[in-house]
C-alpha positions as protocol buffer text, in pm:
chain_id: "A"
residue {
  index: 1
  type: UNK
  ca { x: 0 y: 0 z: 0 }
}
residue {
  index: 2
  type: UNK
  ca { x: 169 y: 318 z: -92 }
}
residue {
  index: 3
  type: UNK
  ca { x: 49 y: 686 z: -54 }
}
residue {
  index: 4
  type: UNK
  ca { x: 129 y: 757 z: -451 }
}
residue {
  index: 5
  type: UNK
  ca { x: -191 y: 802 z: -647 }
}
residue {
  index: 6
  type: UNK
  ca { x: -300 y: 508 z: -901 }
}
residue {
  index: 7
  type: UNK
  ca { x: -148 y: 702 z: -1153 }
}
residue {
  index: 8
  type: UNK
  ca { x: 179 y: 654 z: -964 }
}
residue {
  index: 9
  type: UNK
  ca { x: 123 y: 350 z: -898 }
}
residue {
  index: 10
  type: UNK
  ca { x: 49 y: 199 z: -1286 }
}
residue {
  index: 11
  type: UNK
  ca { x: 335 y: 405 z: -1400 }
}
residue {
  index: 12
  type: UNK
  ca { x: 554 y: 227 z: -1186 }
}
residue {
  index: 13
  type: UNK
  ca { x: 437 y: -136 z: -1216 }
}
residue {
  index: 14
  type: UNK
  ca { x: 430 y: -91 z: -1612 }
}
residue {
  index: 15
  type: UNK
  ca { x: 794 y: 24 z: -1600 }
}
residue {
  index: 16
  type: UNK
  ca { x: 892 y: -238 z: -1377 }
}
residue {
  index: 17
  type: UNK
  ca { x: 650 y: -556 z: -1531 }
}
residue {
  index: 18
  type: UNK
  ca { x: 480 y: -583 z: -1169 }
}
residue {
  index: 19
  type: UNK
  ca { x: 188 y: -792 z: -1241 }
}
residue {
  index: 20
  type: UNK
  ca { x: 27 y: -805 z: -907 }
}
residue {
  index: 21
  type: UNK
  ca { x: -233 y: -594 z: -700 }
}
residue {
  index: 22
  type: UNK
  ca { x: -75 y: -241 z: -566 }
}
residue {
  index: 23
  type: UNK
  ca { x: -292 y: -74 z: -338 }
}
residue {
  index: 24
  type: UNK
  ca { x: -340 y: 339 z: -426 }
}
residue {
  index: 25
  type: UNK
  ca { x: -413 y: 538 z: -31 }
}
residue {
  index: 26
  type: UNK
  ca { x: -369 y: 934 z: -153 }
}
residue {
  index: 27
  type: UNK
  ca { x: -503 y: 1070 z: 110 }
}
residue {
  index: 28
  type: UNK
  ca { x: -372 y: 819 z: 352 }
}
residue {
  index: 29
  type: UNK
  ca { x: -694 y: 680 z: 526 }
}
residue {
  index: 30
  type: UNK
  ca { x: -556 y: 359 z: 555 }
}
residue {
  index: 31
  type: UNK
  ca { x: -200 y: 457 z: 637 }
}
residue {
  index: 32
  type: UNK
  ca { x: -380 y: 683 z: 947 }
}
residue {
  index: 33
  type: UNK
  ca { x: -583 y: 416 z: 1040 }
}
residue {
  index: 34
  type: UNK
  ca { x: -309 y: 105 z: 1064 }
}
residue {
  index: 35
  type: UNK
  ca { x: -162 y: 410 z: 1248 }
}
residue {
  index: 36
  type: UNK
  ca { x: 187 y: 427 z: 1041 }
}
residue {
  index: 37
  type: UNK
  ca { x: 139 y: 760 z: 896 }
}
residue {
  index: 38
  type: UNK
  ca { x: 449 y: 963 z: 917 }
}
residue {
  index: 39
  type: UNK
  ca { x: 467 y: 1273 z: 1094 }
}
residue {
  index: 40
  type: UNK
  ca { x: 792 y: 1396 z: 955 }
}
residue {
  index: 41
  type: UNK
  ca { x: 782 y: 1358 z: 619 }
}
residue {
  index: 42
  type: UNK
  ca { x: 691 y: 1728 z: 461 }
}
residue {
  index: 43
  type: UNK
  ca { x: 624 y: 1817 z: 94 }
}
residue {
  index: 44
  type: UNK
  ca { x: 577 y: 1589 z: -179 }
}
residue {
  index: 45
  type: UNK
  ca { x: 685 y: 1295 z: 74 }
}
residue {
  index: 46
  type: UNK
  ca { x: 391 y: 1460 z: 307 }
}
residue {
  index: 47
  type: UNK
  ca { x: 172 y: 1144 z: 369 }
}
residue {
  index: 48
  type: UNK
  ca { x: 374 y: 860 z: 346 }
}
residue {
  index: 49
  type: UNK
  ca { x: 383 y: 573 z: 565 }
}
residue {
  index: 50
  type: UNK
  ca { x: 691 y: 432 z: 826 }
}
residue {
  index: 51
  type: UNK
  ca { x: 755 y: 61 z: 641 }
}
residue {
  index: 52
  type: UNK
  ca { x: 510 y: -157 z: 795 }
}
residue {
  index: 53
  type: UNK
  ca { x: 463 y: -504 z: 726 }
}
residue {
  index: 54
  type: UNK
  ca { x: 85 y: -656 z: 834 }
}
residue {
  index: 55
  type: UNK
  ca { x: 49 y: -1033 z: 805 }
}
residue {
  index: 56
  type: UNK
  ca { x: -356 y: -1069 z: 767 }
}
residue {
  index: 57
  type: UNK
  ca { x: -537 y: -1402 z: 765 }
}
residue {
  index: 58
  type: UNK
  ca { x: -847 y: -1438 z: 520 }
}
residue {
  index: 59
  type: UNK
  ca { x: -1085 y: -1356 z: 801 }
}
residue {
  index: 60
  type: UNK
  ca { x: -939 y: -1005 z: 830 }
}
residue {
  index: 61
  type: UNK
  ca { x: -710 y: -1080 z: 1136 }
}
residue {
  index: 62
  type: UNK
  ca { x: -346 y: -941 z: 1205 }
}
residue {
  index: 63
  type: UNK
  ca { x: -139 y: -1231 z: 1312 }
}
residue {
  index: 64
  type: UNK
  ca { x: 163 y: -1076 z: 1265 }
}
residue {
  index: 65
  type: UNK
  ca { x: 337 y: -748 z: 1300 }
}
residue {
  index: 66
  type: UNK
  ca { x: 712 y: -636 z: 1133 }
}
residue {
  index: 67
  type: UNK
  ca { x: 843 y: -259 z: 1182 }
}
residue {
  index: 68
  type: UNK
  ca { x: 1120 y: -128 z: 1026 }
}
residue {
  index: 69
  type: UNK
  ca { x: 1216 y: 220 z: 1220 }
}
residue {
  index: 70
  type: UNK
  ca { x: 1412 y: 360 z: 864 }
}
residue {
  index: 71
  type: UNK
  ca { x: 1214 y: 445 z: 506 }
}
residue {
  index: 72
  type: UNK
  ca { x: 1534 y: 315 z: 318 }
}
residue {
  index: 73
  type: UNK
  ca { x: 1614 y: 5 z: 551 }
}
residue {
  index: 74
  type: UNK
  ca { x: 1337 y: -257 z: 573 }
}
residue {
  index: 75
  type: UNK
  ca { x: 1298 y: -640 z: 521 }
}
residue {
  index: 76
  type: UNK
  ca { x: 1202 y: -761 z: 145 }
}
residue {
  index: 77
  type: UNK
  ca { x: 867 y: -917 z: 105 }
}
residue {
  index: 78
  type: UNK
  ca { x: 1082 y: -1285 z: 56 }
}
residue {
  index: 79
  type: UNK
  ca { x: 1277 y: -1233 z: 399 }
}
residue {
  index: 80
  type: UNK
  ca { x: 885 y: -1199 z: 614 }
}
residue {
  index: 81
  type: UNK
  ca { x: 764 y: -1479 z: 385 }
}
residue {
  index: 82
  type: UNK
  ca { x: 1041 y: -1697 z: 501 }
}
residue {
  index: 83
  type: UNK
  ca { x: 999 y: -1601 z: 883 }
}
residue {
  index: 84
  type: UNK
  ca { x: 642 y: -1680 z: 852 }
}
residue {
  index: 85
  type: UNK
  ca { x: 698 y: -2007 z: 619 }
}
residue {
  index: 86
  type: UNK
  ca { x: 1025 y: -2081 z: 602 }
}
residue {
  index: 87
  type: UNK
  ca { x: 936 y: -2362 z: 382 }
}
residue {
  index: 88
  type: UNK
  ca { x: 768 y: -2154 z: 124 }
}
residue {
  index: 89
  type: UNK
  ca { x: 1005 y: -1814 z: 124 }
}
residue {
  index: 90
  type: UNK
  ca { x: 1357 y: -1936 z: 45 }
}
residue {
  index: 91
  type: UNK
  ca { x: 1532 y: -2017 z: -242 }
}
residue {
  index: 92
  type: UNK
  ca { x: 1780 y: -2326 z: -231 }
}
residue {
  index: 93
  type: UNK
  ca { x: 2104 y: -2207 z: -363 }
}
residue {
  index: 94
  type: UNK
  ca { x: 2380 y: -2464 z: -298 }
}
residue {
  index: 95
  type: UNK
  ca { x: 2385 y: -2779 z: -77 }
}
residue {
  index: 96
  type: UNK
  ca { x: 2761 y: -2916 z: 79 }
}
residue {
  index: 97
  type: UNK
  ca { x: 2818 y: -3248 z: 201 }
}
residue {
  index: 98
  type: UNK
  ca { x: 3019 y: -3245 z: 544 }
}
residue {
  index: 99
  type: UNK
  ca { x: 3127 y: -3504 z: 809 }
}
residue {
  index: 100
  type: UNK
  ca { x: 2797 y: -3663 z: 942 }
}
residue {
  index: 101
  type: UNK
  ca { x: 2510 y: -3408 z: 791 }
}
residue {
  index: 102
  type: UNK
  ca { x: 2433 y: -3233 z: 463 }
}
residue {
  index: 103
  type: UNK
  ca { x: 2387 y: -2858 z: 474 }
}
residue {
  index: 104
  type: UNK
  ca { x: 2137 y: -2698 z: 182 }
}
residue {
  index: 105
  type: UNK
  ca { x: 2221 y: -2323 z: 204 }
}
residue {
  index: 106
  type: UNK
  ca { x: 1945 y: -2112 z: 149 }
}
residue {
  index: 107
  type: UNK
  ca { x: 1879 y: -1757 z: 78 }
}
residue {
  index: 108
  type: UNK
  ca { x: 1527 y: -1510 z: 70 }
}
residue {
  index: 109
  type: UNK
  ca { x: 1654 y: -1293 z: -206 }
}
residue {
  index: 110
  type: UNK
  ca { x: 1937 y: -1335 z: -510 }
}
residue {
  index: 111
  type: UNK
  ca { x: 1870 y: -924 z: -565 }
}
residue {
  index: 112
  type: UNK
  ca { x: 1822 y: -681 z: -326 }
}
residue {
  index: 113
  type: UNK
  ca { x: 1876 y: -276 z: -343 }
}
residue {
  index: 114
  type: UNK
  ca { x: 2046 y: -40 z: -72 }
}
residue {
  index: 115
  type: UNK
  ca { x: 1860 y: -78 z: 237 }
}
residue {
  index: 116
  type: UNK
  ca { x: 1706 y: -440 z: 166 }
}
residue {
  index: 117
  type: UNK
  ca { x: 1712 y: -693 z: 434 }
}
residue {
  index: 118
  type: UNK
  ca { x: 1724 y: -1006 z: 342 }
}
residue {
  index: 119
  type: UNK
  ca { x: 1776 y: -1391 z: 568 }
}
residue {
  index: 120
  type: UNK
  ca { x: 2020 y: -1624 z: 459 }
}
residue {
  index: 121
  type: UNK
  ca { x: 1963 y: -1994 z: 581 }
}
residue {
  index: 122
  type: UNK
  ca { x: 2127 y: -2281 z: 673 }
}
residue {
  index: 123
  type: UNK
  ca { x: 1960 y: -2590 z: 646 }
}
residue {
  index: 124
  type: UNK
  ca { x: 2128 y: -2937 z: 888 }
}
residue {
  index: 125
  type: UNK
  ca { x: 1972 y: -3229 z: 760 }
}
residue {
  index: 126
  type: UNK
  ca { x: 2090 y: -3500 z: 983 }
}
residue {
  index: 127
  type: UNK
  ca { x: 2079 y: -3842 z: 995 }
}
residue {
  index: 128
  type: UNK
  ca { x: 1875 y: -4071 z: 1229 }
}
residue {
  index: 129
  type: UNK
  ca { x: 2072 y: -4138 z: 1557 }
}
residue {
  index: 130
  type: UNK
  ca { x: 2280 y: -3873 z: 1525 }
}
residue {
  index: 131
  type: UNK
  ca { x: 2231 y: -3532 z: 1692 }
}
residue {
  index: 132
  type: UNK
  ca { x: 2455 y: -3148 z: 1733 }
}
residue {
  index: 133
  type: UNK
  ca { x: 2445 y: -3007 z: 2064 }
}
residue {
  index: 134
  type: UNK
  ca { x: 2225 y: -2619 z: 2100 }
}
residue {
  index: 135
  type: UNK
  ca { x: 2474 y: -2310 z: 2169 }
}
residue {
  index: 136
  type: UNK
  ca { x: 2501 y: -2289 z: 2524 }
}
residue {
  index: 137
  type: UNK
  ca { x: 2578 y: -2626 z: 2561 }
}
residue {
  index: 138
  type: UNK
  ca { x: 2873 y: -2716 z: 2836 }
}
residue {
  index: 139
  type: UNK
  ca { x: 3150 y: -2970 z: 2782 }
}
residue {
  index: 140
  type: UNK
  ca { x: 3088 y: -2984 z: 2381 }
}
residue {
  index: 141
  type: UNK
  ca { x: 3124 y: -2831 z: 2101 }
}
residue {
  index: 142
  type: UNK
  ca { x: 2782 y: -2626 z: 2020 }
}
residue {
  index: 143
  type: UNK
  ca { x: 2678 y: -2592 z: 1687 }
}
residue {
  index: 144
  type: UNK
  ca { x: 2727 y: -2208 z: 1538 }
}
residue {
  index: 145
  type: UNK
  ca { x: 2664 y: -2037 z: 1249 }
}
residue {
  index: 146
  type: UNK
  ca { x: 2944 y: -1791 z: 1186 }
}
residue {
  index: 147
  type: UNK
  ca { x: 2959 y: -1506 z: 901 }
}
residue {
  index: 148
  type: UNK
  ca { x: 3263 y: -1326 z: 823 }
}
residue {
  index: 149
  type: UNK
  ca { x: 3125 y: -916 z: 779 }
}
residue {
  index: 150
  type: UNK
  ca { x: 3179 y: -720 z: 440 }
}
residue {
  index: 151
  type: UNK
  ca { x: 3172 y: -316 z: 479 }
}
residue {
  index: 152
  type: UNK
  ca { x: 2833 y: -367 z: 232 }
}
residue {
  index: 153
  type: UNK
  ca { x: 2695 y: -532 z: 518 }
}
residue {
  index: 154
  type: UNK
  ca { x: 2563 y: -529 z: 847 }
}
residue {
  index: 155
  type: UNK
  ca { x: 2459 y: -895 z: 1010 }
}
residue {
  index: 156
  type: UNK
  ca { x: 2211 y: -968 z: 1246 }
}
residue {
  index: 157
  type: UNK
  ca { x: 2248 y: -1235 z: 1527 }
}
residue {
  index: 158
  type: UNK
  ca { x: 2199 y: -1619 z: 1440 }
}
residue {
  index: 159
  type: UNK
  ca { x: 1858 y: -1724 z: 1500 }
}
residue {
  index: 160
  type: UNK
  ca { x: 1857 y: -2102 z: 1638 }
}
residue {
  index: 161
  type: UNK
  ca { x: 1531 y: -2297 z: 1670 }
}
residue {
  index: 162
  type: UNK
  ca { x: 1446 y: -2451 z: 1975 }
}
residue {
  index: 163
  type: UNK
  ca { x: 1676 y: -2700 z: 2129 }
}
residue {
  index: 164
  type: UNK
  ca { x: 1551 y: -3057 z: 2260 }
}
residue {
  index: 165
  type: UNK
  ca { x: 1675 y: -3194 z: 2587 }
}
residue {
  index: 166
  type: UNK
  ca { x: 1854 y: -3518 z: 2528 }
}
residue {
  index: 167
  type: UNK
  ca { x: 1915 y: -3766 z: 2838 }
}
residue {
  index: 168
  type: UNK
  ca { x: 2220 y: -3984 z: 2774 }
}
residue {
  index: 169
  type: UNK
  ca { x: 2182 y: -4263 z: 3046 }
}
residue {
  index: 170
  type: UNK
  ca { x: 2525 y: -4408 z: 2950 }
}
residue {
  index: 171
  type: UNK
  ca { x: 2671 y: -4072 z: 3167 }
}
residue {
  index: 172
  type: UNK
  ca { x: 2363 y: -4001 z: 3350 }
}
residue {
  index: 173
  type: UNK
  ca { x: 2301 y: -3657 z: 3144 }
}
residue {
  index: 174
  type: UNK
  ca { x: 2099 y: -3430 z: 3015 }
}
residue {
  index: 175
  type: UNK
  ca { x: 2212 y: -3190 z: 2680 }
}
residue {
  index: 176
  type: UNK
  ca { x: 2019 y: -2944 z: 2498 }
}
residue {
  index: 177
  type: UNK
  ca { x: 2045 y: -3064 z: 2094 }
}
residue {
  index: 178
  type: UNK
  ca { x: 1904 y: -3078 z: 1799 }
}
residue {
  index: 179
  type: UNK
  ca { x: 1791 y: -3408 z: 1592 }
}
residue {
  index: 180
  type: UNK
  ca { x: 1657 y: -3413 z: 1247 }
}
residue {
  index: 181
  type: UNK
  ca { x: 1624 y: -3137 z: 1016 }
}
residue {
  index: 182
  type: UNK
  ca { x: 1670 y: -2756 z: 1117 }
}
residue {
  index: 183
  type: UNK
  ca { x: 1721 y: -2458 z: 1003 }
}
residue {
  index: 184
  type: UNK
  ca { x: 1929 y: -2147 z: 1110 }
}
residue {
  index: 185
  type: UNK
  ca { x: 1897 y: -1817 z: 995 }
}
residue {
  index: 186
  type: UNK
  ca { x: 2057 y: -1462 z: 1005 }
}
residue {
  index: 187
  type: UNK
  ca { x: 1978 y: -1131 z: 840 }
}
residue {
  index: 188
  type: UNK
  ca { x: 2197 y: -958 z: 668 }
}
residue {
  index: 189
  type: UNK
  ca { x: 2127 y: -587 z: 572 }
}
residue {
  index: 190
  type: UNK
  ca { x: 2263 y: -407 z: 233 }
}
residue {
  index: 191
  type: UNK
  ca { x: 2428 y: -73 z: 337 }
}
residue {
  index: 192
  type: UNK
  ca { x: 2246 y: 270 z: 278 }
}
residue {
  index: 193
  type: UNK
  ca { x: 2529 y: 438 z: 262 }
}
residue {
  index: 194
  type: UNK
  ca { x: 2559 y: 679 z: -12 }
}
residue {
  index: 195
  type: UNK
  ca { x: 2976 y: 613 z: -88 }
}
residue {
  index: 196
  type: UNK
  ca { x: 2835 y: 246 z: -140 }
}
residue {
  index: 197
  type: UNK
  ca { x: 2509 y: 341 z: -355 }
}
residue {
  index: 198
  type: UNK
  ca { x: 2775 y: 530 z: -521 }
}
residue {
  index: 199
  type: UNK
  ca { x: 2988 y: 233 z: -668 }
}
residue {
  index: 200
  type: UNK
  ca { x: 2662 y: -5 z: -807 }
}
residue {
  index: 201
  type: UNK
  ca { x: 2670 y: 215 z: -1138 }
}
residue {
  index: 202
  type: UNK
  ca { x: 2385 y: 83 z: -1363 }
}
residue {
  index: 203
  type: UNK
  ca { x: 2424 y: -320 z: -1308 }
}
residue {
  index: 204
  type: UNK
  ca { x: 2525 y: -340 z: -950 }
}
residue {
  index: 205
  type: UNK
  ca { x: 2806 y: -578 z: -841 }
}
residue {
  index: 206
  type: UNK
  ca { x: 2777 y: -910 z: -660 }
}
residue {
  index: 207
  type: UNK
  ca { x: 2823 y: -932 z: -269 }
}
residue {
  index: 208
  type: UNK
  ca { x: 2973 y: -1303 z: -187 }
}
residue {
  index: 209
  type: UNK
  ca { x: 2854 y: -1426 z: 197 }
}
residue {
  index: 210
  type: UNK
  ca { x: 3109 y: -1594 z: 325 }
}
residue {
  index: 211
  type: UNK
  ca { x: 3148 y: -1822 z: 698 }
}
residue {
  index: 212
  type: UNK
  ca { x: 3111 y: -2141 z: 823 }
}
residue {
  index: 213
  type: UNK
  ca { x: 2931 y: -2365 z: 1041 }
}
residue {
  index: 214
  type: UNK
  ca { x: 3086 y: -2548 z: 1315 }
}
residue {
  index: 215
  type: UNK
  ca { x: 2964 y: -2828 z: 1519 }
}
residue {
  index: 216
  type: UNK
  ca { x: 3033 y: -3155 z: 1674 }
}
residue {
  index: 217
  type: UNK
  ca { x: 2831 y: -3434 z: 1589 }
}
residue {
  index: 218
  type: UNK
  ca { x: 2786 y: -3746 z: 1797 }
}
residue {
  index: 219
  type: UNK
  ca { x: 2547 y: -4048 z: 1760 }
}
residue {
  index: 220
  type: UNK
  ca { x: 2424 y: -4311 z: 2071 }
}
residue {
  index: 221
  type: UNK
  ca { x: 2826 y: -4410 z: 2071 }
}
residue {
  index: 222
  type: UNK
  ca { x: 3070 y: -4256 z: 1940 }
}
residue {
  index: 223
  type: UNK
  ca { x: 3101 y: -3816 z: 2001 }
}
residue {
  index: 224
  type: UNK
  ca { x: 3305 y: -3758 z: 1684 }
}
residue {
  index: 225
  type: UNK
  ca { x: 3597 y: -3467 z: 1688 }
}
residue {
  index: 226
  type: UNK
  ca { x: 3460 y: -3115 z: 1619 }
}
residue {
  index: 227
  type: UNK
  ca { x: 3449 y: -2998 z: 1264 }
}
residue {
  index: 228
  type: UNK
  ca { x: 3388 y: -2645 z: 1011 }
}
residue {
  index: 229
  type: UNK
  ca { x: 3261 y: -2670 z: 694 }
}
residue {
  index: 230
  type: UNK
  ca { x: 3237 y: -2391 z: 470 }
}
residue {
  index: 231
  type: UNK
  ca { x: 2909 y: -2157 z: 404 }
}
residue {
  index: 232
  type: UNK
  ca { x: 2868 y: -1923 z: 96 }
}
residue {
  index: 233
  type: UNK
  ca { x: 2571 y: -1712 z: -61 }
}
residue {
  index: 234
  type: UNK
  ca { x: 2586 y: -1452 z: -326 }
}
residue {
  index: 235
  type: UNK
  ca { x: 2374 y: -1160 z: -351 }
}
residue {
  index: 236
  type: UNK
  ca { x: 2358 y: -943 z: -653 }
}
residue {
  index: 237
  type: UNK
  ca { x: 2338 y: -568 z: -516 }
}
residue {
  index: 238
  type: UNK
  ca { x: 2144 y: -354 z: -774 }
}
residue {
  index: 239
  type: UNK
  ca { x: 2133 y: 31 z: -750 }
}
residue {
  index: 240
  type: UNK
  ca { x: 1829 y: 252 z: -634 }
}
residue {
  index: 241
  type: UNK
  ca { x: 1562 y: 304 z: -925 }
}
residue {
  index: 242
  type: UNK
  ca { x: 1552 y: 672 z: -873 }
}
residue {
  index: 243
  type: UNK
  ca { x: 1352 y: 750 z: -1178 }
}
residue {
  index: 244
  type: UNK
  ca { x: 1074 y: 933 z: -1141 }
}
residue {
  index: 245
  type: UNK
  ca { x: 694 y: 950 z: -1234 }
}
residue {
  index: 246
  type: UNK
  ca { x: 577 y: 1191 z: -1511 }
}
residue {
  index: 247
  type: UNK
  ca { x: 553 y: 1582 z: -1380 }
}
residue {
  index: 248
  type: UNK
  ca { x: 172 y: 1601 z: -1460 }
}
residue {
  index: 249
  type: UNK
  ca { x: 117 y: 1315 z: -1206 }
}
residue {
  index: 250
  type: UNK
  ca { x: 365 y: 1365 z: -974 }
}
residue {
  index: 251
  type: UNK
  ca { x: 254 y: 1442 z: -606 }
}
residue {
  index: 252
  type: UNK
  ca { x: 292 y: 1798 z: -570 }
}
């Protein structure tokens, strides 16, 4: 839902081949009423909404809420999908093979523009029998997600999913793990920054994600030695699309 008129609004989804529903507010009824209207923008901006994300079920209900306290920093539409259905919102890029689990590395967005936040995904897929102990484990080796940061980036924490308790009789103890399949994810963040906007040119320039993923993997038996493998995503970095509507239509 944008403030621009449906003038704006057609202009821009012809220009850019968008071929599904955008909603036209001009006069910012529904931007008062969610109650995201923005009290500082002034002049042609005058109107406009904070970026507000509203998950809404088919009976009209909010079930989820995502605020994003900047205009030019907020989450792509891919990066909520894949928070709400991880399943459904990310893209498969690469899988790797490593000591006692397979890894499928995923990734919300291949583009993304100045601002864009994005999740990147890491997907264990272990065997039966065989488990990784939760961060905050004592006396092994947790599993962690670890990305090495670019100045085009900013990263957000790992997000783990919640830990089992395993009891291992053979030592009398109890461990926080995880069995299965799981996924971890972390948001990364494109940089606003004007000297970086400045260096995209027309075609942008691809931003390589680089880390790994360490963990020590045991099964009823045997703990085997800690290990790394190797993590990578790429993200193609495009430049602003600054071009704007006709002057007849423009807000004023």
């Amino acid at each position: 839902m944008s403030y621009d008129s449906a003038e704006i609004l057609k202009y821009f989804a012809d220009r850019r081949k968008i071929d599904f529903p955008l909603l036209a507010d001009p006069e910012s009824k529904a931007i008062q009423a969610y109650h995201v209207l923005n009290p500082e923008a002034a002049g042609q901006y005058k109107g406009m909404a904070r970026p507000r994300f509203f998950f809404i079920d088919t009976k009209g209900i909010i079930r989820e809420k995502f605020f994003d306290a900047k205009y030019r920093e907020r989450r792509s539409g891919n990066s909520l999908i894949a928070k709400l259905f991880p399943e459904l919102g990310q893209e498969v890029t690469s899988t790797v093979e490593a000591p006692h689990l397979k890894v499928a590395l995923e990734q919300s967005d291949r583009v993304a523009i100045p601002g864009a936040r994005i999740t990147v995904t890491a997907e264990v897929q272990l065997p039966p029998d065989v488990h990784v102990y939760a961060p905050g484990t004592q006396g092994y080796k947790p599993i962690s997600l670890v990305l090495y940061s670019l100045p085009e980036l900013q990263l957000g924490p790992p997000v783990y999913p919640q830990a089992e308790v395993l009891f291992m009789p053979a030592i009398n103890e109890r461990v926080p793990v995880f069995e299965g399949t799981f996924r971890i994810h972390q948001d990364v963040k494109v940089s606003s920054a004007a000297e970086f906007s400045s260096t995209l040119g027309t075609d942008g320039k691809t931003l390589t994600i680089t880390g790994k993923l360490n963990y020590q993997a045991c099964d009823s038996k045997v703990c085997f030695l800690p290990t790394s493998v190797a993590v990578k995503w790429e993200l193609q970095a495009l430049p602003l699309d600054r071009q704007r509507a006709p002057e007849d239509i423009r807000h004023k």
